[in-house]
Structure formats: structure tokens, C-alpha cells
VOGU-3710 file (C-alpha; in Angstrom, 3 decimals, decimal comma):
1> xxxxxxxxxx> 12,022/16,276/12,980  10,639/14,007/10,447  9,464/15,507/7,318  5,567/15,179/6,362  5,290/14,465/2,669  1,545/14,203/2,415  -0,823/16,263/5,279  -4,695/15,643/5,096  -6,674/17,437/8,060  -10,174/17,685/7,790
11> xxxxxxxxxx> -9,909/17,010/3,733  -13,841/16,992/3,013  -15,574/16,323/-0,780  -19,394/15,569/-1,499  -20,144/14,687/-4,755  -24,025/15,636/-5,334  -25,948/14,352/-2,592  -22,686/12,091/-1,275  -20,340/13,004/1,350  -17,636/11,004/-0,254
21> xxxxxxxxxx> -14,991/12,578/2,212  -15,871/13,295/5,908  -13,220/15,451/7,588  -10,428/13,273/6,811  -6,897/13,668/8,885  -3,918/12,207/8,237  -0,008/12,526/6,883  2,885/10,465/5,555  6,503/10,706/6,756  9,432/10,776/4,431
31> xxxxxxxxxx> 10,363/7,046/3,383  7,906/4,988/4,557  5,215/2,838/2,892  1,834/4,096/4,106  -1,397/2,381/3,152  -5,231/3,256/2,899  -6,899/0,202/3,493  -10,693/-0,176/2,584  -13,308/-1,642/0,757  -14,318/-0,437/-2,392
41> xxxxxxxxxx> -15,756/2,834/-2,913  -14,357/3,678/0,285  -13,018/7,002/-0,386  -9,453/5,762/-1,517  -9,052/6,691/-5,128  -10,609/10,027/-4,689  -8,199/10,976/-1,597  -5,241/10,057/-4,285  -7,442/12,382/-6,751  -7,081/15,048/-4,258
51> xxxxxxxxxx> -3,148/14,824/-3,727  -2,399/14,276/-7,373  -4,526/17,944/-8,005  -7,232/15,883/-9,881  -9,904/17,371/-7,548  -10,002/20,048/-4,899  -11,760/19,489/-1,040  -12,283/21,271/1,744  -9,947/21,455/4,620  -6,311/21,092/3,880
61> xxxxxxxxxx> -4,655/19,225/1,418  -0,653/19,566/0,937  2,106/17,093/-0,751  5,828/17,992/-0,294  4,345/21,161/1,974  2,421/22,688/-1,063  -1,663/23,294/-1,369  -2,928/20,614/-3,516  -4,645/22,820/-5,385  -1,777/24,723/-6,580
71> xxxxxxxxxx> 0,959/22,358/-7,593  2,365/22,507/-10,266  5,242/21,132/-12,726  8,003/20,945/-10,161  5,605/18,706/-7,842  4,678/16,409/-10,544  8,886/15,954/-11,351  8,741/14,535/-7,914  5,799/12,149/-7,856  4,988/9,019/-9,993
81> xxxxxxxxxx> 1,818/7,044/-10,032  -0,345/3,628/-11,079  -3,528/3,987/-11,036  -5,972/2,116/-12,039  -6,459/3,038/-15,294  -2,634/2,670/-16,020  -2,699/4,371/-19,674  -0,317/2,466/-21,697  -0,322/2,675/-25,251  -0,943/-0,479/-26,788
91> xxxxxxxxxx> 0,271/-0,636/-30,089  3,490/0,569/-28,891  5,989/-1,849/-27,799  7,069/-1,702/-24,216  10,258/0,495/-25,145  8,383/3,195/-26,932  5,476/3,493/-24,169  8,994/4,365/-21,771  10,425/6,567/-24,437  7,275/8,717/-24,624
101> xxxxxxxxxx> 7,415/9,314/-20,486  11,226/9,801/-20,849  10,832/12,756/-23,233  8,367/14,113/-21,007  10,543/14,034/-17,641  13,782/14,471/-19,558  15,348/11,276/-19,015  17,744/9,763/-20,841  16,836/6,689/-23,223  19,905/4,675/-21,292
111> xxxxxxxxxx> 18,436/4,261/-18,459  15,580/2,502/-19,619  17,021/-0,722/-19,712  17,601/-0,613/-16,089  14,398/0,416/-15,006  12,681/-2,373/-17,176  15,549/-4,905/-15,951  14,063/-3,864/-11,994  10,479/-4,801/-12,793  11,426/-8,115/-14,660
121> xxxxxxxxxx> 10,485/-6,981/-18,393  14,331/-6,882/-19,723  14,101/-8,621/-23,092  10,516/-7,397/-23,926  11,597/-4,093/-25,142  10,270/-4,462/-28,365  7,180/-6,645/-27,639  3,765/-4,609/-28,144  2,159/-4,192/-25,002  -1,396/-5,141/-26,681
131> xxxxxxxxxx> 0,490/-8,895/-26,453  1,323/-8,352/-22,609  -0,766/-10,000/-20,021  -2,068/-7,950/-16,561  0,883/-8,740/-14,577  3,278/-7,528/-17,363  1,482/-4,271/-18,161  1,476/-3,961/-14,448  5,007/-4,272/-14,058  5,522/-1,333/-17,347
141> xxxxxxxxxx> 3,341/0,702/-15,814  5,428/0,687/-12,496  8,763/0,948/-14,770  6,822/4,228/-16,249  6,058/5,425/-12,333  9,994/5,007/-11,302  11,730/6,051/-14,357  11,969/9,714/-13,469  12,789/8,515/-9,588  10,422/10,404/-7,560
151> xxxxxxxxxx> 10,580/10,961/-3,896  6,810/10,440/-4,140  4,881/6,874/-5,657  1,155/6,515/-5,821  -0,006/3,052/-6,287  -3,181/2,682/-6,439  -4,301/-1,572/-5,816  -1,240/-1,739/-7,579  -1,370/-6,177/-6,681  -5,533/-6,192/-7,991
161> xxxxxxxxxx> -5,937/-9,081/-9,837  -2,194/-10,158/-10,109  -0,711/-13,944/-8,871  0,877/-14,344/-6,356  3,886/-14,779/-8,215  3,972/-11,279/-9,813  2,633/-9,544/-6,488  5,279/-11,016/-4,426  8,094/-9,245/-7,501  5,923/-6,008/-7,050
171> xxxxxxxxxx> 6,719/-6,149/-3,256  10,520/-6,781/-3,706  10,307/-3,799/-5,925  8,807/-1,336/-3,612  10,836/-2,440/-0,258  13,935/-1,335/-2,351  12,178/1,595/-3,239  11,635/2,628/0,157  15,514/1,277/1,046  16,663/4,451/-1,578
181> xxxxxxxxxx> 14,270/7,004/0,171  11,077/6,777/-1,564  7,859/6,972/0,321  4,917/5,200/-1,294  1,520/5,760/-0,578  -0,203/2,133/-1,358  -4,201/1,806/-1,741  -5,198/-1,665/-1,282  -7,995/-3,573/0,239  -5,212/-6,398/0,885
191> xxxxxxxxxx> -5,128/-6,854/4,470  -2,195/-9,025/4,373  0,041/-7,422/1,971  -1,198/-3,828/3,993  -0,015/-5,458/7,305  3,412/-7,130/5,822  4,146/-4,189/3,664  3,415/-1,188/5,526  5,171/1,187/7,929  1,608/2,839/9,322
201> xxxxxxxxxx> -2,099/2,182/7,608  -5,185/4,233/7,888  -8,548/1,613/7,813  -10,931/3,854/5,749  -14,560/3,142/6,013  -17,396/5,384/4,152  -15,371/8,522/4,240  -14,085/8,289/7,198  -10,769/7,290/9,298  -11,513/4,475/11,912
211> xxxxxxxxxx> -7,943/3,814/12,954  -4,502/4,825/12,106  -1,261/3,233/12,989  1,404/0,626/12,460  -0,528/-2,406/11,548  0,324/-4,850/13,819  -0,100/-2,120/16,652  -3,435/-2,018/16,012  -3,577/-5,590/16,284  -2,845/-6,060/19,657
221> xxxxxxxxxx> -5,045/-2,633/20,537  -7,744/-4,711/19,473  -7,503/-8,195/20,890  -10,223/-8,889/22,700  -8,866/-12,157/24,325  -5,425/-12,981/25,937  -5,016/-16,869/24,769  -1,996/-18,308/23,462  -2,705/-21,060/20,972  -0,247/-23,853/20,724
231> xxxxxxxxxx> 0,382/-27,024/19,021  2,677/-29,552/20,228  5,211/-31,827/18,684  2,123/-34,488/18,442  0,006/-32,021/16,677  -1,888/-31,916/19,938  -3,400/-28,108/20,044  -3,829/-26,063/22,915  -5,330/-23,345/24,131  -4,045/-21,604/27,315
241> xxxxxxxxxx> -4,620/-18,328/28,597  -2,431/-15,634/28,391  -1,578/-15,689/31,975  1,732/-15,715/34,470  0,073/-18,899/35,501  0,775/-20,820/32,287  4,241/-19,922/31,882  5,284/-23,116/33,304  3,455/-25,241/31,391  4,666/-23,501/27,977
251> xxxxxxxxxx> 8,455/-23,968/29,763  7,733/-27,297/30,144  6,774/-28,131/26,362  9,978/-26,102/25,245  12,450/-28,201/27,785  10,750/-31,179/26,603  10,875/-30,309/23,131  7,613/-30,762/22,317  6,726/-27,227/21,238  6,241/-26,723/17,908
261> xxxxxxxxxx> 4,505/-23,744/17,082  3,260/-20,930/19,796  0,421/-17,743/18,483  -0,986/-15,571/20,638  -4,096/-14,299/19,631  -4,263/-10,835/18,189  -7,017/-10,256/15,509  -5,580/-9,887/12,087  -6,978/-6,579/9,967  -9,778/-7,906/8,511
271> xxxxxxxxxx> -11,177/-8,815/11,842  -10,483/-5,159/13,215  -12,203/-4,064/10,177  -15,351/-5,910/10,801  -15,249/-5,451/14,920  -14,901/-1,453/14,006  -17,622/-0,955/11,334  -19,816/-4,305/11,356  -19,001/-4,803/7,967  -16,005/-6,974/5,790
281> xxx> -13,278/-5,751/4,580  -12,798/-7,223/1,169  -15,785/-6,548/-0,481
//
């Protein structure tokens, strides 16, 4: 039986006169990458409030099998996070900012190297951090996350911002994660790093769950046309339908070899956001 790491069912919060929260349901297996995808002041930062023990909800709320409202030190061993607000100290150089987390989770100062060698800071040990740029306080602030290795990582838009260049490293880093056991729970309103990344997503929209599933399931659950879009070897396009009737012609262009690229035509997740709420997904 695979073991639930995170369990939300019916997780409510209202925050004055907002229902921030509406009876939300969902959980995250052992070693896989699960993302909330959603706008903006969907709901996803405060859900990640609500497993980290930052705020309480009704319904039920449990990480590693324990109330969320009750865990404690031996939880916190097992988790690591980037938020948002990543915390780094500054005026410390890179080194020191580790050394202060390694003290804290009792790790030794050796392996430090190797942890900033993983997110591609080795040889800016002793650099101030005030003198990094957003991708490189990024990265320390993910080297901070994994230096205890917990079974648990929060990122939270952990790509915001970045280029393309650093995001891509960021991926690398958290497939391997995931390759040694360690399931990641991934906020983003990124529909293509959600859908390329990701083992399941939930699409969150004002408080509430609109789908849940692997992403590019939930694709193909909402196509709305069966069309297969082709271009030829003379960039001619073409647009057949999806039907038993057209599988000769496609044969054809393939034994000719004039088939050069074949889609069919399964909404990506920004257009399953909009179809299921009316509304974009990254804004």
C-alpha cells in the first residue's frame, strides 16, 4: 500500500470575511512530485502554511500521519522548505548562511560542500550573499532545504522569476531528489513546468479543488475535439480528424516519408484552467 505523506480532507480556513479554504481534499504519496497549480492568491501558500503548522483549519490536516497542529521537532527533522520569503542572511557569505542551518539540524560542516556543489554554487562559499543575484540565492536557499535530507520538500514557486537557464538546473535538482526517495510538494502557477515535472497536480481555483490527477491525464479528459494536426515534409499542415477513417492517409505520409511531425489535440493546462473556471491561469 502506498504511503500518504501529506492528507488534506475537507481542510477549511476563512480569514475575516474570506473563505480562503473551501473544504479542500487531497494527499501526496511517498516519492512523487505533486503540484498545486493556481493563480495567485489562490489558496496555495496558505495550504503549505497549514502543513508546515504555520496556521491551523478545519477538517483534517496530517503530514507523515501526524495532526498538523501538533507536530513537532521530529516532523520538522524530516521536512525542508523555500518559500517565498527564503530568509537568508545577507551579510553572511553563502558558507556561513549553511553553517547556521547545519548547527540547527546537526549536520556536519563536511557535507556542505556537496550540497552547494548539487545546486551549482561550489566556489562561492565565501561570497556574501548580499552580492548574489535571484537565481543564486535561489539555488542557497534550496542547498539550505536539502542539507538535512528530508523525506519531505516544500517549494513554494520555487522557478518565480528565474531564467530559463537556472530553472531548467532547479529541475535536474529535484528529479534526482525524487530518484533518492524524496517527495516534493511544488506550488507553481507554471503550467508547463507543473505538467513536465509532476507525478499528479491539483488545479486550485478560489479555495477550491477543480481537478486532480496526473497532468497529462487530465489533458486528454478534457479535449473537446478529436483532430490530429500534422505537417508534412513540405511544411504543408493538416488537419484530419481523429478517426479510423484517416488512418490511411496518415500511413500513406509515413510510407512516403513525408511525415514530419504528427499532434493530436489535447488542451494543454492552461486551457483546462480557463474551460473549468472562465478565468486564466497565469495571472
Amino acid at each position: 500500500m502506498t504511503e500518504k505523506i501529506i492528507e488534506l480532507d475537507g481542510a477549511s480556513i476563512r480569514f475575516g470575511e474570506k473563505q480562503v479554504l473551501k473544504g479542500i481534499s487531497l494527499h501526496v504519496n511517498k516519492g512523487e512530485i505533486f503540484g498545486l497549480l493556481g493563480p495567485s492568491g489562490a489558496g496555495k501558500t496558505t495550504i503549505i502554511n497549514i502543513l508546515t503548522g504555520q496556521l491551523s483549519c478545519e477538517g483534517k490536516a496530517e503530514i507523515f500521519g501526524k495532526n498538523c497542529r501538533k507536530i513537532g521537532r521530529e516532523v520538522y527533522r524530516r521536512t525542508g522548505a523555500v518559500l517565498d520569503n527564503c530568509g537568508l542572511y545577507e551579510r553572511l557569505s553563502c558558507e556561513d548562511n549553511l553553517k547556521l542551518f547545519a548547527r540547527i539540524h546537526s549536520v556536519p560542516f563536511s557535507e556542505i560542500g556537496a550540497v552547494l556543489q548539487a545546486v551549482g554554487l561550489d566556489g562561492c562559499e565565501k561570497k556574501a550573499v548580499k552580492s548574489f543575484s535571484k537565481g543564486m540565492k535561489q539555488r542557497l536557499a534550496l542547498a539550505r532545504a536539502i542539507l538535512h535530507h528530508p523525506d519531505l520538500l516544500f517549494l513554494d514557486e520555487p522557478t518565480s522569476g528565474l531564467d530559463p537557464a537556472t530553472a531548467a538546473e532547479i529541475h535536474t535538482l529535484m528529479n534526482h531528489l525524487r530518484s533518492r526517495g524524496t517527495t516534493v510538494f511544488l506550488t507553481t502557477h507554471n503550467m508547463d513546468e507543473a505538467y513536465h515535472m509532476c507525478d499528479r497536480i491539483a488545479l486550485l481555483h478560489e479555495g477550491n479543488i477543480v481537478e486532480c490527477g496526473v497532468p497529462a491525464e487530465i489533458c486528454r479528459k478534457h479535449c473537446q475535439t478529436a483532430e490530429l494536426r500534422i505537417v508534412t515534409s513540405d511544411e504543408e499542415p493538416l488537419l484530419l480528424a481523429n478517426w479510423p477513417e484517416n488512418a490511411d492517409t496518415v500511413a500513406q505520409l509515413i510510407r512516403e516519408g513525408r511525415l514530419k511531425s504528427i499532434h493530436s489535440s489535447e488542451p494543454d493546462l492552461g486551457t483546462v484552467f480557463l474551460r473549468l473556471t472562465g478565468k486564466e491561469l497565469d495571472t
